[in-house]
C-alpha positions as a Markdown table, in Angstrom:
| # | Residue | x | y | z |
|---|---|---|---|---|
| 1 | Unk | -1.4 | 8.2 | -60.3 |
| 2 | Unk | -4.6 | 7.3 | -61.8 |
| 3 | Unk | -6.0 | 3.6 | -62.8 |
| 4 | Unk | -7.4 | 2.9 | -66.4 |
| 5 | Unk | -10.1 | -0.3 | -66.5 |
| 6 | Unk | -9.1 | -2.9 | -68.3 |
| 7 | Unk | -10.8 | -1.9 | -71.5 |
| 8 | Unk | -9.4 | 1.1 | -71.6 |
| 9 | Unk | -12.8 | 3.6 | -71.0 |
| 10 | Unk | -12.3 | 6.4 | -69.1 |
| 11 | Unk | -13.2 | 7.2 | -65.1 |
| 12 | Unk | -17.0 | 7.8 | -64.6 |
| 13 | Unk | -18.5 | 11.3 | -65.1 |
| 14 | Unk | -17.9 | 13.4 | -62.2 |
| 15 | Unk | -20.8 | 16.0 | -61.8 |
| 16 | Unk | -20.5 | 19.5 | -62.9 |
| 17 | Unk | -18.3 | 20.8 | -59.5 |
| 18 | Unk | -16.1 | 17.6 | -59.6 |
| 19 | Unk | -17.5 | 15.4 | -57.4 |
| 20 | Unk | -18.9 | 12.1 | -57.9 |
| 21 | Unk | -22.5 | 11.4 | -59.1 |
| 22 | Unk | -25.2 | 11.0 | -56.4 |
| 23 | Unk | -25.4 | 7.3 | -55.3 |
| 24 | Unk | -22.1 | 6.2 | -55.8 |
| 25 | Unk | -19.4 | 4.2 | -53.7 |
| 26 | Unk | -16.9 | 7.6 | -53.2 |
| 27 | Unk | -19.4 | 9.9 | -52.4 |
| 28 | Unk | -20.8 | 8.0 | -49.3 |
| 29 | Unk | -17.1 | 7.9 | -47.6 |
| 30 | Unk | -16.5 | 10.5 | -45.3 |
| 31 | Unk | -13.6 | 11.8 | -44.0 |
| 32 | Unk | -13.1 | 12.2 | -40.4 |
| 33 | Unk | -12.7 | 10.3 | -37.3 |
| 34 | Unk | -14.4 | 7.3 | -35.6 |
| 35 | Unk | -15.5 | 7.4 | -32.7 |
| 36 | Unk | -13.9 | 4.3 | -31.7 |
| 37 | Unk | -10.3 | 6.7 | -32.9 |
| 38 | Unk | -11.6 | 9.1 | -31.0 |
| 39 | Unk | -12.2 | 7.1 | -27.3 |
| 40 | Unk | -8.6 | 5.3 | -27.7 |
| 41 | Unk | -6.9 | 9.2 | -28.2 |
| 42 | Unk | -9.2 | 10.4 | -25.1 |
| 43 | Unk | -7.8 | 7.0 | -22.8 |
| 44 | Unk | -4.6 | 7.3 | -24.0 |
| 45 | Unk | -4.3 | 11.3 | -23.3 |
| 46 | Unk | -5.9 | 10.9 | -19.9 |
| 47 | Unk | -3.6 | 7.6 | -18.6 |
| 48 | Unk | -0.6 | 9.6 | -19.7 |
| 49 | Unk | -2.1 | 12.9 | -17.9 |
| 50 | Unk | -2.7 | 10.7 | -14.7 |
| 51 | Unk | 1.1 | 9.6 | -14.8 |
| 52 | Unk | 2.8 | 12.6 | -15.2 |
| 53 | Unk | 0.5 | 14.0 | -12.2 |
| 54 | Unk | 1.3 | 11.6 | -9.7 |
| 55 | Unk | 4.8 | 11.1 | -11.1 |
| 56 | Unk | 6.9 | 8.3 | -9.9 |
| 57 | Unk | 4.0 | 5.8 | -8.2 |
| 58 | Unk | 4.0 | 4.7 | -4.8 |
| 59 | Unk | 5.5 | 8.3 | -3.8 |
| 60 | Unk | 3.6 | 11.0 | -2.2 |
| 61 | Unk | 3.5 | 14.8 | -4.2 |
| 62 | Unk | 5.7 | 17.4 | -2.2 |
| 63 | Unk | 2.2 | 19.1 | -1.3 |
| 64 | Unk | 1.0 | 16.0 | 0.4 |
| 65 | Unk | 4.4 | 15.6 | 2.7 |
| 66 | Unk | 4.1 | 19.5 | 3.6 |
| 67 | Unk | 0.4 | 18.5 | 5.1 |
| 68 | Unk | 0.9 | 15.5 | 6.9 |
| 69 | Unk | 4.0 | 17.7 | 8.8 |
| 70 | Unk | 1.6 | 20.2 | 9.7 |
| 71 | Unk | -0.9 | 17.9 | 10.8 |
| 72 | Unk | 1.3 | 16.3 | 12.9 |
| 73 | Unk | 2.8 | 19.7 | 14.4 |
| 74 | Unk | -1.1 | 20.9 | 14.9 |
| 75 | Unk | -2.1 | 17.6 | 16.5 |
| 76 | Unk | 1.5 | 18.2 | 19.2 |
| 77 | Unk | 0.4 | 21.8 | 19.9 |
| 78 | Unk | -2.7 | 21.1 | 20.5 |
| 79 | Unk | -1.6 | 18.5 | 23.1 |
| 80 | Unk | 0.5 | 20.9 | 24.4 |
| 81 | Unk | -2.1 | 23.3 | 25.0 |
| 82 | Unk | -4.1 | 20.8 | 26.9 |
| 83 | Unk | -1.6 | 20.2 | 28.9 |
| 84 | Unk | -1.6 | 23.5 | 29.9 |
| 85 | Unk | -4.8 | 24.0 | 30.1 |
| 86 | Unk | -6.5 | 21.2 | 32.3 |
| 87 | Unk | -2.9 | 21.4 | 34.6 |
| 88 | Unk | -2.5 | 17.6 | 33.7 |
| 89 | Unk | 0.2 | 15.6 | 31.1 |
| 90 | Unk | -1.2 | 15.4 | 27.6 |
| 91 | Unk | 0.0 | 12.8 | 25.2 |
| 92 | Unk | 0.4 | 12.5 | 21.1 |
| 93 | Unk | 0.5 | 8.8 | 20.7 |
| 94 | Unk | 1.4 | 7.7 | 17.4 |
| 95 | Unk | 1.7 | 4.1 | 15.5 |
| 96 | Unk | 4.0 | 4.5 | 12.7 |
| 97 | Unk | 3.1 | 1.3 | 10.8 |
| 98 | Unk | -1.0 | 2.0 | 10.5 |
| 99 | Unk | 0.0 | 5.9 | 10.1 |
| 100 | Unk | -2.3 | 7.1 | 12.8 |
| 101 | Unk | -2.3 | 9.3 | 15.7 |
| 102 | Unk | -4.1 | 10.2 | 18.3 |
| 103 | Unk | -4.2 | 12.9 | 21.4 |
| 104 | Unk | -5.6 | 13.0 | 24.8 |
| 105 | Unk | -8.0 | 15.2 | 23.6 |
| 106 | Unk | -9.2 | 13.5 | 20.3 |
| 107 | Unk | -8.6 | 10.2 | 21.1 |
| 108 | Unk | -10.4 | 9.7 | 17.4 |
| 109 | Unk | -7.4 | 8.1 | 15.3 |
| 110 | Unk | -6.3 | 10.9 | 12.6 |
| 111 | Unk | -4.9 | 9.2 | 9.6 |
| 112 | Unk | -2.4 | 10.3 | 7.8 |
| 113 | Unk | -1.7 | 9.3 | 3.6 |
| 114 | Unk | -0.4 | 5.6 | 3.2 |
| 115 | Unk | 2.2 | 6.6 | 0.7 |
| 116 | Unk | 4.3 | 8.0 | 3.8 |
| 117 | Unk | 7.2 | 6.4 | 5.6 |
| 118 | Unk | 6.9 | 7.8 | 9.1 |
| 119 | Unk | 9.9 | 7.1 | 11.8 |
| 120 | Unk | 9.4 | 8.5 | 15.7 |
| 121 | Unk | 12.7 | 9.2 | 17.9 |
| 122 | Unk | 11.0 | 9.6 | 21.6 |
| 123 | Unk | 11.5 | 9.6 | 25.3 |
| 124 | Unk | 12.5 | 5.3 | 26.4 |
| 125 | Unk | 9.6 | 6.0 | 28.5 |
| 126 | Unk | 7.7 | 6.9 | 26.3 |
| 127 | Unk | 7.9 | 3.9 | 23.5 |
| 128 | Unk | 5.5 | 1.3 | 23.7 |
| 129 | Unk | 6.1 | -1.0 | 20.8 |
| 130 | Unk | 8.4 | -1.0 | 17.8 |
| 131 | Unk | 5.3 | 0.7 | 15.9 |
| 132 | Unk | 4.3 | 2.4 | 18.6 |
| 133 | Unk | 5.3 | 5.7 | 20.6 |
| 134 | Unk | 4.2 | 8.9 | 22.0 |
| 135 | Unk | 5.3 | 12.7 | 22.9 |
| 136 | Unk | 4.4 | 13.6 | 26.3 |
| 137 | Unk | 3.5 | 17.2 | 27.0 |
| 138 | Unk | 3.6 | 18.5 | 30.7 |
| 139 | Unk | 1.0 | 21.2 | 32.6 |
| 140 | Unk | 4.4 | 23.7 | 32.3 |
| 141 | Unk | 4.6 | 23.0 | 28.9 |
| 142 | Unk | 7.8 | 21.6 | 28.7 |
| 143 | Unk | 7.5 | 17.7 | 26.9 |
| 144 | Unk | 9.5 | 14.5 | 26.9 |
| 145 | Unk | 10.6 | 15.7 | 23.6 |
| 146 | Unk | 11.3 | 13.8 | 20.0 |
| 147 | Unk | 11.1 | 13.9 | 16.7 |
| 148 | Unk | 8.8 | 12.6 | 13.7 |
| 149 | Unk | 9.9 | 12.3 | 10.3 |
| 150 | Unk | 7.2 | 12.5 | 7.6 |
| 151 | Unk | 9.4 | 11.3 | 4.5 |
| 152 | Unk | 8.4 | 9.8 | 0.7 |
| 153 | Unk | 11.4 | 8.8 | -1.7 |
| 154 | Unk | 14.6 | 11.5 | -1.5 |
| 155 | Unk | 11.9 | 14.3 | 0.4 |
| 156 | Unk | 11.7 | 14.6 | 4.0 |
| 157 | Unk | 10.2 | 16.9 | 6.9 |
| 158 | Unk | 11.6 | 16.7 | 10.5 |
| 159 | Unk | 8.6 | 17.6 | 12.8 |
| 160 | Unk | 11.1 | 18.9 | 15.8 |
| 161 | Unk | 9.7 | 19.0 | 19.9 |
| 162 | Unk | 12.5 | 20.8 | 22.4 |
| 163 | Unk | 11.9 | 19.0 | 25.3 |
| 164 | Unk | 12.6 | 22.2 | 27.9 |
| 165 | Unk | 10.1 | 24.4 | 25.6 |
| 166 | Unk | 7.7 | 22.2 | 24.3 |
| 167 | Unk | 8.2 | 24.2 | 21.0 |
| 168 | Unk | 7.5 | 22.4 | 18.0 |
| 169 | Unk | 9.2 | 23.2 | 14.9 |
| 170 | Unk | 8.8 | 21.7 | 11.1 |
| 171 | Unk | 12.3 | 21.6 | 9.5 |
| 172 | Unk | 13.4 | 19.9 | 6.0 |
C-alpha cells in the first residue's frame, strides 16, 4: 500500500534504475544488522552452548567420573607397588570431604574435581575421622582392602581393593 501527500502530488522521482535520488532520507538506510544485534545473538548462542555442554550444573560429565576412578586406581597400585618394593606397608590416605589423596610415596595431596561425591568403605583400623581413611598395602601385596566410590548425580564407579590380592578393580 502506498501513501499519497495530502495535496494529492505524486511520490518523488526515483532515478532512472528505481532507486531514490542521491541525498535523500531512503537512500542513506541500510539494510542489515547492528552490531549491537549482532553481540546479543553471539551471547546468547554461546550461554546456551555452555549449558547444554555442561548439562545439568553442579554435576560432573561421564568423562570426568571415568578419570577421577582411574586416578584413584593409579594412585592404589602405585602404593601397592611400593609396598612391594621397599619390603615396608604403603598407605593411600584419602579425605573424602576436601577430595584429596595422598600416598606414602607422593605425600603431595592429588586433588580430585569438586563436583564429585566421594564415599570410602575401609579396614576399622584403618579410618581416622569421618572424612578421613586409608587403604593399607602390605610388602606381600595383599592390603587391608576397601572400596571408593567416585559418584555424581544417578552415575557411579566402584574403585574395588581384594584384600588377599591387593588387586584393584574399577567396576560401575
Amino acid at each position: 500500500m502506498r501513501l499519497m501527500r495530502a495535496t494529492g502530488s505524486p511520490p518523488p522521482d526515483k532515478g532512472a534504475r528505481g532507486q531514490a535520488p542521491r541525498g535523500s532520507r531512503s537512500a542513506q538506510r541500510q539494510v542489515g544488522f547492528t552490531l549491537l544485534e549482532i553481540i546479543i545473538v553471539l551471547a546468547l548462542g554461546a550461554a546456551l552452548y555452555l549449558v547444554v555442554l555442561s548439562g545439568p550444573l553442579g554435576k560432573a560429565s561421564a568423562a570426568d567420573l571415568k578419570a577421577a576412578a582411574r586416578t584413584l586406581a593409579s594412585g592404589l597400585r602405585q602404593a601397592q607397588s611400593t609396598a612391594m618394593a621397599t619390603r615396608r606397608d604403603a598407605v593411600l590416605t584419602i579425605d573424602v570431604e576436601s577430595r584429596e589423596f595422598v600416598t606414602t610415596l607422593d605425600p603431595q595431596p592429588r586433588k580430585l574435581p569438586e563436583n564429585l561425591e566421594l564415599k570410602l568403605y575401609a579396614a576399622q583400623s584403618e579410618v581416622s575421622s569421618e572424612r578421613r581413611g586409608s587403604i593399607r598395602f602390605y610388602p606381600d601385596g595383599s592390603s587391608t582392602g576397601g572400596r571408593i566410590t567416585v559418584a555424581s548425580g544417578e552415575r557411579k564407579y566402584l574403585v574395588d581393593v581384594d584384600w588377599l590380592t591387593g588387586r584393584v578393580s574399577i567396576g560401575d
